[in-house]
TORLO-58477 format. One record per residue: y, z, x of N, C-alpha, C in turn; residue in three letters; chain. Coordinates in Angstrom, 3 decimals, decimal comma. Atoms other than C-alpha are relative to their C-alpha. Example, Ala and Ser with C-alpha at 12.3 -4.5 7.8 and 13.67 -1.06 7.14 Angstrom:
// TORLO-58477
ATOM       nY       nZ       nX      caY      caZ      caX       cY       cZ       cX residuo cadena
ATOM   -1,190    0,000    0,890   -4,500    7,800   12,300    1,200    0,000    0,900     ALA      A
ATOM   -1,190   -0,060   -0,820   -1,060    7,140   13,670    1,090    0,730   -0,770     SER      A
END
This chain:
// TORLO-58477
ATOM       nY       nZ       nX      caY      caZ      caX       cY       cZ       cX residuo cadena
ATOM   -0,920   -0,182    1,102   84,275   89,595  113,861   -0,121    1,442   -0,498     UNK      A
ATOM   -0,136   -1,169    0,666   85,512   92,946  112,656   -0,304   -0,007   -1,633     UNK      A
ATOM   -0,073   -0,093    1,225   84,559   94,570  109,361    1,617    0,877   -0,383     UNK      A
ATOM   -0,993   -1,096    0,675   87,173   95,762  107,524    0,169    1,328   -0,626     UNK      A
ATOM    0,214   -2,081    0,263   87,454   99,606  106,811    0,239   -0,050   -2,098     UNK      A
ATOM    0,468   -0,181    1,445   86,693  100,736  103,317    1,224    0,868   -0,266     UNK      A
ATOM   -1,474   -0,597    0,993   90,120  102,358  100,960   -0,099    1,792    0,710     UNK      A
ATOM    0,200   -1,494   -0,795   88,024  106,053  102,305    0,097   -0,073    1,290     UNK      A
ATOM    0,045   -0,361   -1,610   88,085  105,470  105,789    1,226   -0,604    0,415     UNK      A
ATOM   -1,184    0,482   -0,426   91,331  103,807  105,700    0,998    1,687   -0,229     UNK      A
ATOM   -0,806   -1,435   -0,596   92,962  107,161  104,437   -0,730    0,963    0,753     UNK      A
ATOM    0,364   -1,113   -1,347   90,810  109,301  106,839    0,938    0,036    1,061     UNK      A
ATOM   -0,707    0,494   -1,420   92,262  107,309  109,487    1,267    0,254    0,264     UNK      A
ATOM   -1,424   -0,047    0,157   96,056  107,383  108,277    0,103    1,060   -0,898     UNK      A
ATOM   -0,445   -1,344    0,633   96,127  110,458  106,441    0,941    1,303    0,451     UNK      A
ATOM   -0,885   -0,996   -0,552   97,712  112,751  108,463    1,427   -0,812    0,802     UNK      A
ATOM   -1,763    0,891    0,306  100,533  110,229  109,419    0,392   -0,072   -0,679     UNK      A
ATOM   -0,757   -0,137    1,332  101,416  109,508  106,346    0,401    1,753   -0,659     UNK      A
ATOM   -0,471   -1,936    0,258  101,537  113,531  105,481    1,131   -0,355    0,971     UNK      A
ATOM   -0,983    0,211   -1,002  103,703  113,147  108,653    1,044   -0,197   -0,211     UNK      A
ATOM   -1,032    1,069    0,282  106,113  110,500  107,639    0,698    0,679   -1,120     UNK      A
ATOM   -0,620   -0,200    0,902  106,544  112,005  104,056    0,392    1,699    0,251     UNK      A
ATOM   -0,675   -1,174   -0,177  107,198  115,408  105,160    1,279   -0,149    1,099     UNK      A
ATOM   -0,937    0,479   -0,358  109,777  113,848  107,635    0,921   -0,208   -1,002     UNK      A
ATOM   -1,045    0,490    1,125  111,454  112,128  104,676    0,397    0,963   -1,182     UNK      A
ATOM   -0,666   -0,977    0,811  111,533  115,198  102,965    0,940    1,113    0,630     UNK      A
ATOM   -1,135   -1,088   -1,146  113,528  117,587  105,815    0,901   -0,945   -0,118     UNK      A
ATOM   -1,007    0,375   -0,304  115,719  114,734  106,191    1,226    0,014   -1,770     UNK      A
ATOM   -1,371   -0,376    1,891  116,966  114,493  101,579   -0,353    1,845    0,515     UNK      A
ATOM   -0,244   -1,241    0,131  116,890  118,295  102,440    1,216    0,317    0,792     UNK      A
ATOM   -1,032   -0,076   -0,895  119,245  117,917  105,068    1,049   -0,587   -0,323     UNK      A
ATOM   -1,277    0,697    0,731  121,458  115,566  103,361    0,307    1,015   -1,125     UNK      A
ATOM   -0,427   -1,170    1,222  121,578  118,305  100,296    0,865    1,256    0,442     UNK      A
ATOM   -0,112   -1,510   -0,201  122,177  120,968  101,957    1,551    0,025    1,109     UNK      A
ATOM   -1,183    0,255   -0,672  125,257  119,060  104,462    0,900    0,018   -1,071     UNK      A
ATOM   -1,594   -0,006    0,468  128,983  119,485  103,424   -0,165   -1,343   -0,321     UNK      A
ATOM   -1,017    1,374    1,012  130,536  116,429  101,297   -1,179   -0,784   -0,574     UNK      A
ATOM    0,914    0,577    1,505  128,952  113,824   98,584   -0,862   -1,269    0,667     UNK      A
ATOM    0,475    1,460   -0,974  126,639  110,628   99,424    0,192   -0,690   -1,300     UNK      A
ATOM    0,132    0,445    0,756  127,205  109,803   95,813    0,922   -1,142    0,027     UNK      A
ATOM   -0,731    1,477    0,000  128,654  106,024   96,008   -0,533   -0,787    1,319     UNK      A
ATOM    0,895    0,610   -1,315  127,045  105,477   99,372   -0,967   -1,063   -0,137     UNK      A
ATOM    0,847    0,960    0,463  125,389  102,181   99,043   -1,601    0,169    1,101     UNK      A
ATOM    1,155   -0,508   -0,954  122,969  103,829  102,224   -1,115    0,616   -0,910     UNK      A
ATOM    1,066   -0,903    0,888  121,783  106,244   99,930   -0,632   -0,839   -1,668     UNK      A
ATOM    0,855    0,995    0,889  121,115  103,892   97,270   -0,876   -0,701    0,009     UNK      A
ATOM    0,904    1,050   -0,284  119,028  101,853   99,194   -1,148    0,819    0,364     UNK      A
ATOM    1,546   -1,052   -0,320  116,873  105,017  100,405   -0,546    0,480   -1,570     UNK      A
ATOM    0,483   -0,473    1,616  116,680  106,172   96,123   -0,521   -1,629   -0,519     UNK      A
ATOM    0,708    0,761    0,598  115,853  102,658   95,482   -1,405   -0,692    0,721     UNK      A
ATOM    1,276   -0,225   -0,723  112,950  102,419   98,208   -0,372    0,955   -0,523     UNK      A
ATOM    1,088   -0,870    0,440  111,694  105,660   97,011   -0,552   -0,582   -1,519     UNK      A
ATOM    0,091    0,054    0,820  111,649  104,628   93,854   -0,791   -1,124   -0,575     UNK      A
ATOM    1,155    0,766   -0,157  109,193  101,543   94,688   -1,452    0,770    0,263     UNK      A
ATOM    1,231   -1,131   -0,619  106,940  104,409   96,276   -0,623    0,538   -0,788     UNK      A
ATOM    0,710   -1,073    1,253  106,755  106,422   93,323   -0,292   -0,694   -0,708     UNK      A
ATOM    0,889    1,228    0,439  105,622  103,253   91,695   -1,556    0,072    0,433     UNK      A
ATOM    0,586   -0,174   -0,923  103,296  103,490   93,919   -1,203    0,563    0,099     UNK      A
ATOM    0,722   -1,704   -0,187  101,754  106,986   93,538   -0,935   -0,837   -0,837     UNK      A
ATOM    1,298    0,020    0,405   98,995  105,183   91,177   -0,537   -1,526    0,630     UNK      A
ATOM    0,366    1,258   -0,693   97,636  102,561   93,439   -0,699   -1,120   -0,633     UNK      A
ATOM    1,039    1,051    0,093   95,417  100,610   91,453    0,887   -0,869   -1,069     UNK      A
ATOM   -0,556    0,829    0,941   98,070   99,618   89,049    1,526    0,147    0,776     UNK      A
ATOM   -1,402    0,485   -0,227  101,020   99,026   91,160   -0,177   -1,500    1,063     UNK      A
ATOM   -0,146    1,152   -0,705  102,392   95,783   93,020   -0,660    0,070    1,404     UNK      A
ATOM    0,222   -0,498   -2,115  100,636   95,314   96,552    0,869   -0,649    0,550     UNK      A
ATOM   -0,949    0,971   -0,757  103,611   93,800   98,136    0,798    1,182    0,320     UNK      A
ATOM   -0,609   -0,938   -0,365  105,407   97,654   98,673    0,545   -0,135    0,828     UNK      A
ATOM   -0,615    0,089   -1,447  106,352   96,970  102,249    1,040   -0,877   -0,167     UNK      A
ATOM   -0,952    0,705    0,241  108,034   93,915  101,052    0,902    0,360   -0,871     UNK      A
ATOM   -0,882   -0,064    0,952  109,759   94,945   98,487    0,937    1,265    0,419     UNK      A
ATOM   -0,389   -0,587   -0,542  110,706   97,904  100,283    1,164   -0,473    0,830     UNK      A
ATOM   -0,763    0,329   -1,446  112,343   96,044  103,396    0,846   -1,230   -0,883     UNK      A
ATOM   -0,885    1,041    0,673  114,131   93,344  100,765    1,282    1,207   -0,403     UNK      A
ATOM   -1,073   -1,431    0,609  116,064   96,836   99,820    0,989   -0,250    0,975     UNK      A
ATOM   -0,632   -0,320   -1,129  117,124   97,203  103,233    0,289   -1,445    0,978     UNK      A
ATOM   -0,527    1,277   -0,622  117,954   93,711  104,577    1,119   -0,516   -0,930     UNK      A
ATOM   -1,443    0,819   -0,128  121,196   91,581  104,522   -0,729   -1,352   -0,997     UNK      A
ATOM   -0,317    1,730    0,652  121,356   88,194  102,184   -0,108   -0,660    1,260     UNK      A
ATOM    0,715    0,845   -1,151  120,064   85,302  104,221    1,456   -1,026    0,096     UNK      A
ATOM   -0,698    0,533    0,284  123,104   83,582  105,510    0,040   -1,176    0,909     UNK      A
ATOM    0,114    1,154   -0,670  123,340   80,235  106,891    1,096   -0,189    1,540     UNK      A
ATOM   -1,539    0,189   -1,404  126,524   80,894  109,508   -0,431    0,676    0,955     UNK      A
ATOM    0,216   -1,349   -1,094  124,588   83,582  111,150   -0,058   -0,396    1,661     UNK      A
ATOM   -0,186    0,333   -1,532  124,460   81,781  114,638    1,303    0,003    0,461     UNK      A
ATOM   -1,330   -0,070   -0,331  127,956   80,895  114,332    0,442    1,176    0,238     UNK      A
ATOM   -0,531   -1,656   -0,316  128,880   84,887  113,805   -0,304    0,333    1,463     UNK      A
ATOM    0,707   -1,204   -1,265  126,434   86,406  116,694    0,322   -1,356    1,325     UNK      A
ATOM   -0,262    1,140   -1,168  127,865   83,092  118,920   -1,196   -0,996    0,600     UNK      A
ATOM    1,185    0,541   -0,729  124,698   81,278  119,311   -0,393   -1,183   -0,181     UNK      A
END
């Protein structure tokens, strides 16, 4: 049986991915700013400002929700619908 890694050796481990990831996600809102025309009404971009905006929740770990991932990916998923076989033919 494995031990489980301690909060310090978990960011050792993932520290420089995560740098990674969030400097990704920052070239890309730089790239949307800086393109021709508006995203303002875009329900896309609403769903990426209202994921960040779980994150920056976030930023003090010991007092935010641990469920982030979920609550994250409830942003970005579809209503659960009961016909869905019928649609995709299955």
């Amino acid at each position: 049986m494995s031990v489980p890694l301690s909060a310090p050796d978990l960011l050792t481990r993932d520290f420089l991915e995560v740098r990674a990831k969030i400097l990704e996600l920052a070239a890309c809102l730089d790239r949307f700013q800086r393109a021709e025309g508006s995203l303002a009404g875009d329900p896309r971009m609403r769903r990426i400002q209202d994921g960040l905006a779980v994150l920056q929740g976030a930023a003090q770990l010991e007092s935010a929700e641990p469920n982030r991932a979920e609550q994250v990916q409830q942003i970005f998923s579809l209503p659960y619908d009961e016909e869905w076989r019928k649609k995709w033919g299955i």
